[in-house]
N, C-alpha and C positions, 0 to 999 in steps of 0.2 A: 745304381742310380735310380732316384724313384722319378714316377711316370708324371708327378708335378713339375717334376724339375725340366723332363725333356720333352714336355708339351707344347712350351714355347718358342721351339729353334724351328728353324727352318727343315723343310723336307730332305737336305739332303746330308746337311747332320745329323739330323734324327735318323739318318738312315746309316749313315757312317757308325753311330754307335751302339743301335742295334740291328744292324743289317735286314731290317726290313722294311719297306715304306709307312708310310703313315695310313695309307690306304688298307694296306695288307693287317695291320695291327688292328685297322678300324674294324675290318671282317673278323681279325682271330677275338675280336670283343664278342662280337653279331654270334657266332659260334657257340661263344661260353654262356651267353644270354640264352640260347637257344636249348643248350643242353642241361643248364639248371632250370628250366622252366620242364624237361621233362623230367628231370631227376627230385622234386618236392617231395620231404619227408617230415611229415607234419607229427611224427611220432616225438622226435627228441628236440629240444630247439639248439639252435648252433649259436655257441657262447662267444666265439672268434673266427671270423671267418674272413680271408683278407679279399680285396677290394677287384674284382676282373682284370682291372688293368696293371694292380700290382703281381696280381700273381701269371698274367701271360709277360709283363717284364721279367720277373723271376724266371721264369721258361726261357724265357733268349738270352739270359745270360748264361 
């Protein structure tokens, strides 16, 4: 399920289907924000790169 879809439910179905708060997702965003901002490679550009929030969904599933 993509993270458009399960934006809109409530806190504790969004928790039911991926077992972690919305809270907790908002920080594993802050994280990933956090570690691409050290990790810039100005060498090669990135042609496809999916989206924070798809790819920490990807991860909890």
């Amino acid at each position: 399920m993509r993270y458009e879809n399960l934006q809109y439910y409530d806190d504790k179905f969004f928790k039911c289907l991926t077992g972690v708060n919305k809270d907790l997702f908002a920080q594993m965003i802050n994280v990933l924000k956090h570690s691409e901002s050290l990790n810039k490679e100005t060498s090669r550009p990135i042609i496809h790169k999916p989206n924070r929030h798809h790819q920490t969904m990807s991860s909890l599933m």
